[in-house]
N, CA, C and O atoms as a DFTB+ gen file, in Angstrom:
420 C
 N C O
     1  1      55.695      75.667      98.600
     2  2      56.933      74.937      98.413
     3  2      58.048      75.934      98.116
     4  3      57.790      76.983      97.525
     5  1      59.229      75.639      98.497
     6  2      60.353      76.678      98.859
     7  2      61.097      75.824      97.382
     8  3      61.226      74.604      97.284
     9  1      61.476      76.776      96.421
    10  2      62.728      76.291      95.385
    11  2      64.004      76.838      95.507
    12  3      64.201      78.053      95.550
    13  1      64.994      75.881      95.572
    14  2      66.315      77.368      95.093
    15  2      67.127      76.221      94.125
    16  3      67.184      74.995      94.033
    17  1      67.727      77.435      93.454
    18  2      68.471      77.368      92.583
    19  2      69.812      77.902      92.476
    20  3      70.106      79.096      92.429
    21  1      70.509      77.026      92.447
    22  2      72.148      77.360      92.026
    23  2      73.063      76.782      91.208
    24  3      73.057      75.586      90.918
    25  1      73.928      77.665      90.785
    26  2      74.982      77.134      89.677
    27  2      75.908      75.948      90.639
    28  3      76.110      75.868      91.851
    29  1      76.343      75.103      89.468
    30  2      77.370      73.447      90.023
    31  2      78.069      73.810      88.859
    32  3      77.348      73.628      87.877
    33  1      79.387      74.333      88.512
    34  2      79.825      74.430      87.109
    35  2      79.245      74.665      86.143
    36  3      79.294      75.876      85.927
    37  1      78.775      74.213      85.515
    38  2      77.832      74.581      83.882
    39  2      76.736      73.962      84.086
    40  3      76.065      73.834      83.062
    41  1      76.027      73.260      85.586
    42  2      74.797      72.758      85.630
    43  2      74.432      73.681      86.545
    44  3      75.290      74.369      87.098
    45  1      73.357      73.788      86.769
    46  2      71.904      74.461      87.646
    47  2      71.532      73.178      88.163
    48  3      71.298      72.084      87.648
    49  1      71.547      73.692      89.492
    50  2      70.826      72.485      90.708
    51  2      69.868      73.427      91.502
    52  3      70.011      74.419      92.217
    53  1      68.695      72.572      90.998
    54  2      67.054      73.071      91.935
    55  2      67.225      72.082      92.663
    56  3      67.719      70.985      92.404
    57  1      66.530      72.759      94.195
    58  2      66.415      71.981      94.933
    59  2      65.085      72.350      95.535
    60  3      64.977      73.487      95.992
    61  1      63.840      71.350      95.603
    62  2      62.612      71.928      95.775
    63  2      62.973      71.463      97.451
    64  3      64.030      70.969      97.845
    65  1      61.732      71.794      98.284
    66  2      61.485      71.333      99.536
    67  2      60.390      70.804      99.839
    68  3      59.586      71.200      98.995
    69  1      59.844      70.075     100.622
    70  2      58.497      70.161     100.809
    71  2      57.784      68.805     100.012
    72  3      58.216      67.653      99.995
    73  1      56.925      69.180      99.561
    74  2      55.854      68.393      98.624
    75  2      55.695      68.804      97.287
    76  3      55.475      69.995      97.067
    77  1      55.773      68.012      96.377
    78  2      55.760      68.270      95.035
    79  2      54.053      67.512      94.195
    80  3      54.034      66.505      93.487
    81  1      53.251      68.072      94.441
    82  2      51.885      67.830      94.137
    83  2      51.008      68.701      93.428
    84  3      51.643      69.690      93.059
    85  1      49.929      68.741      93.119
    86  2      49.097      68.970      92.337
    87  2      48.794      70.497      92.612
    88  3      48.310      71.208      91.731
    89  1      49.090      70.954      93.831
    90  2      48.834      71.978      93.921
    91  2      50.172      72.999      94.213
    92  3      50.122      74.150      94.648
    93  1      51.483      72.150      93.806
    94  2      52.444      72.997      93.995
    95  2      53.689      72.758      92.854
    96  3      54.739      73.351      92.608
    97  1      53.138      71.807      92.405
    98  2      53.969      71.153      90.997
    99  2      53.915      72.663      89.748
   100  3      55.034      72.849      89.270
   101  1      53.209      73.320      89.400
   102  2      53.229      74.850      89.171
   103  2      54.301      75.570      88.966
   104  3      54.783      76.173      88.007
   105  1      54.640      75.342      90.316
   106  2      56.453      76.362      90.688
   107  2      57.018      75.456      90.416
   108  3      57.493      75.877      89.361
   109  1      57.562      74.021      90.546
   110  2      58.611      73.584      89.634
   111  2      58.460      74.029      88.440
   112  3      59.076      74.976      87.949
   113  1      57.353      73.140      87.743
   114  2      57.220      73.461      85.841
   115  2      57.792      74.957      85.725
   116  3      58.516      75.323      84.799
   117  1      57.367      75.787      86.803
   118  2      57.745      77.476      85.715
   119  2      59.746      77.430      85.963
   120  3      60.440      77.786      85.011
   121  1      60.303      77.052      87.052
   122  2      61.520      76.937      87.446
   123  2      62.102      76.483      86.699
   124  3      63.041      77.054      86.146
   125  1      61.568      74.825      86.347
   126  2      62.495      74.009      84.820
   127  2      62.428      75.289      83.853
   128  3      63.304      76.094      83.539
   129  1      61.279      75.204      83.547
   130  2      61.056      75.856      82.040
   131  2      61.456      77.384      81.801
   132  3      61.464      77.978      80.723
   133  1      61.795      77.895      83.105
   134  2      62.982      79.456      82.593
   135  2      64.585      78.549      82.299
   136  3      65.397      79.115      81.566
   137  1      64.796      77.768      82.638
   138  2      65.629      77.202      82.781
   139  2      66.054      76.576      81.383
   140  3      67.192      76.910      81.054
   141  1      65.401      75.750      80.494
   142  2      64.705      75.152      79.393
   143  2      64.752      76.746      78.510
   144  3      65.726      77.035      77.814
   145  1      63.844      77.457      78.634
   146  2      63.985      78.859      77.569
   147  2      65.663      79.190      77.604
   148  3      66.207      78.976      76.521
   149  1      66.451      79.623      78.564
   150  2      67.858      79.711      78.694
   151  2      68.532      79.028      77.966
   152  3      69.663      79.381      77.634
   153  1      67.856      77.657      77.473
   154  2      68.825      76.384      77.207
   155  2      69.793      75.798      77.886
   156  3      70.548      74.974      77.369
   157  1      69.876      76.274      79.456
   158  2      70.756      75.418      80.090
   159  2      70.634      73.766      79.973
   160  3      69.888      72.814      80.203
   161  1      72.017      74.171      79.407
   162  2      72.485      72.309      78.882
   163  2      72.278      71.378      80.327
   164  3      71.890      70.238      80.070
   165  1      72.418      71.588      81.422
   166  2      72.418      70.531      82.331
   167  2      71.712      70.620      83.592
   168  3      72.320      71.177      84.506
   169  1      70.641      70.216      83.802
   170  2      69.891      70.701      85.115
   171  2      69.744      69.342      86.090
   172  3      68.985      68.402      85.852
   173  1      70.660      69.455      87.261
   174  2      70.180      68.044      88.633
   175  2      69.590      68.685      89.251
   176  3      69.943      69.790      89.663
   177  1      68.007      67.856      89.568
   178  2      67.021      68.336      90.566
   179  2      67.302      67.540      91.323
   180  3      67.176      66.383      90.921
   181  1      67.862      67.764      92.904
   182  2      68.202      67.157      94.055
   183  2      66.860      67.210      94.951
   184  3      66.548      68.194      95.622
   185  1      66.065      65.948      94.868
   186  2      64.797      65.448      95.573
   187  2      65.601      65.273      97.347
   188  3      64.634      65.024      98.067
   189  1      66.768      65.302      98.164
   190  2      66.402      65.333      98.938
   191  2      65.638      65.766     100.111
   192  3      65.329      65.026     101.044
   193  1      65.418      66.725     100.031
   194  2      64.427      67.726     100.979
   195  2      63.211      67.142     100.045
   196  3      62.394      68.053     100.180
   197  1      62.725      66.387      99.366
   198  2      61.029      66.284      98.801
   199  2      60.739      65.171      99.464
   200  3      61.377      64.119      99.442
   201  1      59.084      65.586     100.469
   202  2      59.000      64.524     101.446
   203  2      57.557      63.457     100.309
   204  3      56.993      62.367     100.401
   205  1      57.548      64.515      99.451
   206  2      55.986      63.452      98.865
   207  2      56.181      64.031      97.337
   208  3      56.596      65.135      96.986
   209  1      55.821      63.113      96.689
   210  2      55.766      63.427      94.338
   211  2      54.961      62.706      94.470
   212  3      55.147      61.596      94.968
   213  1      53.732      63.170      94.021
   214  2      52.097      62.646      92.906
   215  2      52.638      62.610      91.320
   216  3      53.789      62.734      90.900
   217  1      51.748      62.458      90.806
   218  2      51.952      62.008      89.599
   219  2      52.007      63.262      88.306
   220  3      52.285      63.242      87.107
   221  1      51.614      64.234      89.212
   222  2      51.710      65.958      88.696
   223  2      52.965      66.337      88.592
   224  3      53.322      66.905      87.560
   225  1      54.091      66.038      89.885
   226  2      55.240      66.083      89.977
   227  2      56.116      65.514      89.209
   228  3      57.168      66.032      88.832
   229  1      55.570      64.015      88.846
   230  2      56.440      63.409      87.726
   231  2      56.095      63.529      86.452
   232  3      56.758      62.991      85.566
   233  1      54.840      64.369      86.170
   234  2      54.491      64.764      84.882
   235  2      55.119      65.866      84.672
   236  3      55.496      65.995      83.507
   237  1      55.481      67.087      85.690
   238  2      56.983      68.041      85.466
   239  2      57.682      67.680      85.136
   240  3      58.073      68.103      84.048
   241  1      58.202      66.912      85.611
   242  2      59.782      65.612      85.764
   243  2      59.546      65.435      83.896
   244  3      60.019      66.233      83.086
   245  1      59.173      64.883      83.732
   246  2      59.447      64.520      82.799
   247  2      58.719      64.919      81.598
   248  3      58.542      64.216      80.603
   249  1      58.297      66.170      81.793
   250  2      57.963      67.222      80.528
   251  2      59.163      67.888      80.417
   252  3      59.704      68.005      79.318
   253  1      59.804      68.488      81.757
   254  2      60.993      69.117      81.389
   255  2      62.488      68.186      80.841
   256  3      63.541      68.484      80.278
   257  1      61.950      67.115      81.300
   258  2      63.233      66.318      80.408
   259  2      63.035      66.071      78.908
   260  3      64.067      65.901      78.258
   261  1      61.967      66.031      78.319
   262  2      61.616      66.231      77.049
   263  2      61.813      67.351      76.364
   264  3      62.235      67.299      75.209
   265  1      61.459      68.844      77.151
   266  2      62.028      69.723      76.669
   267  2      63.668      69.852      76.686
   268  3      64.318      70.414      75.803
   269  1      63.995      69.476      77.390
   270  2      65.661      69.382      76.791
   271  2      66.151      68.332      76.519
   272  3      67.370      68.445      76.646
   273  1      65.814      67.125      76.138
   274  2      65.846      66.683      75.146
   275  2      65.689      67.210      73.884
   276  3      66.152      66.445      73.038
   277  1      65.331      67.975      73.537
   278  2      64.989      68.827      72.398
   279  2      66.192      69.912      71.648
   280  3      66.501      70.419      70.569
   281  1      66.520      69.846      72.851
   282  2      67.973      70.753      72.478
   283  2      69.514      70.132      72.990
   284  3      70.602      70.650      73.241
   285  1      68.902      68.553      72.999
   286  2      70.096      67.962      73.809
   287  2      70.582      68.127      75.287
   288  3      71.557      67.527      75.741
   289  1      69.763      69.045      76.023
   290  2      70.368      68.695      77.322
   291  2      70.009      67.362      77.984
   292  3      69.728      66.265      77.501
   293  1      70.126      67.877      79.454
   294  2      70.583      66.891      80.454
   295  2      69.781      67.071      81.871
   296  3      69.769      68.059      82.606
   297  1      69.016      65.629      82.052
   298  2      68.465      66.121      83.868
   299  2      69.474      64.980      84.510
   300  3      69.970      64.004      83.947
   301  1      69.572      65.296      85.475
   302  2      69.623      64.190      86.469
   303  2      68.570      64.427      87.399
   304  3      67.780      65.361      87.260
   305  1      68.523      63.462      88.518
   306  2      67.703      63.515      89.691
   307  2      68.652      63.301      90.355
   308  3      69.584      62.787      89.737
   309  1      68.857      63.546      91.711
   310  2      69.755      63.599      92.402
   311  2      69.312      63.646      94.044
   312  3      68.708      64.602      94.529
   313  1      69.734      62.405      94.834
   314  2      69.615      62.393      95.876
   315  2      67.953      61.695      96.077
   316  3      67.408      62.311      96.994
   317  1      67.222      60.847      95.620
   318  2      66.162      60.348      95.254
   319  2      65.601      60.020      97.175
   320  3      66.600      59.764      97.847
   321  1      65.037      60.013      97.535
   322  2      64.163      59.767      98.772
   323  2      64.031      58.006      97.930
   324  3      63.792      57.693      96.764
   325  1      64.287      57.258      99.049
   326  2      64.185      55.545      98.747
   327  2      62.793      55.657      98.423
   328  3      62.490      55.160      97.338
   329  1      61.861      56.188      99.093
   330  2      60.381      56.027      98.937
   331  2      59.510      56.556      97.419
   332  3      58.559      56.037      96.834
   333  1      60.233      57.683      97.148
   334  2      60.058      58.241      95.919
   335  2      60.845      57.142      94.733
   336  3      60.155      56.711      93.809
   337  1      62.479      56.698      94.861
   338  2      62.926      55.796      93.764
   339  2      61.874      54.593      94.064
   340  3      61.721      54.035      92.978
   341  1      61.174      54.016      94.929
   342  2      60.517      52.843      94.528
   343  2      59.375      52.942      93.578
   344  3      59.075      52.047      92.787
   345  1      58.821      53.960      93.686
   346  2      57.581      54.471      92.811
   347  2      58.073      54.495      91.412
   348  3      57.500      53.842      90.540
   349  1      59.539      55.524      91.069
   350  2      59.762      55.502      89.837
   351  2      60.044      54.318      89.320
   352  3      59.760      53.974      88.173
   353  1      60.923      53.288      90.600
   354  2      61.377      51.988      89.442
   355  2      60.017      51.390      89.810
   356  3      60.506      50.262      89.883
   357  1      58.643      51.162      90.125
   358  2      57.443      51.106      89.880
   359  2      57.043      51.042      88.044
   360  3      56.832      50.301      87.084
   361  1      57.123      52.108      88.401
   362  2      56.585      52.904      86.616
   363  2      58.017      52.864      85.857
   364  3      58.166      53.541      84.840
   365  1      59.190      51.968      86.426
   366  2      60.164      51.903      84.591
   367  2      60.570      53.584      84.699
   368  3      61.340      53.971      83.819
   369  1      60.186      54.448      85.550
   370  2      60.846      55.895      85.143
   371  2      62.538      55.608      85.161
   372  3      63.446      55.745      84.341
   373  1      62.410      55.059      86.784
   374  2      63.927      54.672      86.379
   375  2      65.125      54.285      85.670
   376  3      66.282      54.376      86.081
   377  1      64.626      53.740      84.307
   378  2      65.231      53.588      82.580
   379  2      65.399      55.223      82.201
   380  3      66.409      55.878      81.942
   381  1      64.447      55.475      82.254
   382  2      64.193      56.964      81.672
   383  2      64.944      58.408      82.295
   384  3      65.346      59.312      81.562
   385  1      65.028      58.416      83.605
   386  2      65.636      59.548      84.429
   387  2      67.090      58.500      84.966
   388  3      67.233      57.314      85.263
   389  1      68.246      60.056      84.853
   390  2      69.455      59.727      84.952
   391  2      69.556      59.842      86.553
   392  3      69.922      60.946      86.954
   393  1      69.340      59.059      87.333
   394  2      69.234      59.351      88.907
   395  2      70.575      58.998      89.388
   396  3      71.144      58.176      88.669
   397  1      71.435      59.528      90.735
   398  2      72.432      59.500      91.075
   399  2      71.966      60.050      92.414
   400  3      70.995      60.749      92.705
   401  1      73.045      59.477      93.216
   402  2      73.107      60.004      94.545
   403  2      74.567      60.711      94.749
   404  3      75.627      60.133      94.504
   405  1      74.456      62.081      95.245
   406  2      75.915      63.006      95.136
   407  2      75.442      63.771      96.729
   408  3      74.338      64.242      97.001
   409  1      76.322      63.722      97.370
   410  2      76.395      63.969      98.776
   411  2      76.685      65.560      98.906
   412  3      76.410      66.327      99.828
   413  1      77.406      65.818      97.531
   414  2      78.392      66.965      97.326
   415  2      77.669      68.183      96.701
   416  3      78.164      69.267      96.396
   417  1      76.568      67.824      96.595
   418  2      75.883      68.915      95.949
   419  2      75.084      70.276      97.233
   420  3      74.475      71.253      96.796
């Protein structure tokens, strides 16, 4: 799985590619979490390029939103694949993750 990362003003936007699963969910967690050690206050992970999230992927998802929670930051999700938001509002994640669609990113 291909990550990149770039500055949006005072947020960091990852943008994974590919598949976010059990055997590649790994390289996100280490990506949030340099990110998380930094304390960057605001991180949108833009899911459009993610063609598939298991439940490994949303156990990243939302370990790293706990870790900044911790210091007060901020995730969004950004750009959600319809197929992926049905799963989260499935499981109520959708209460929980600040999701938005931004064209501009």
């Amino acid at each position: 799985m291909k990550i990149t990362v770039e500055d949006k003003g005072t947020a960091k936007v990852i943008r994974p590619y590919g598949k976010i699963d059990i055997l590649t969910s790994s390289e996100l967690r280490s990506t949030l979490g340099e990110l998380t050690k930094k304390k960057v206050m605001k991180i949108i992970v833009d899911l459009a390029q993610v063609t598939y999230l298991d439940s490994s992927g949303l156990a990243t998802l939302l370990e790293s939103l706990k870790n900044l929670k911790e210091y007060e930051g901020k995730m969004q999700l950004a750009n959600v694949p319809e197929r992926i938001l049905k799963v989260l509002s499935l499981m109520k994640l959708d209460l929980i993750f600040d999701i938005i669609q931004d064209d501009t990113l």
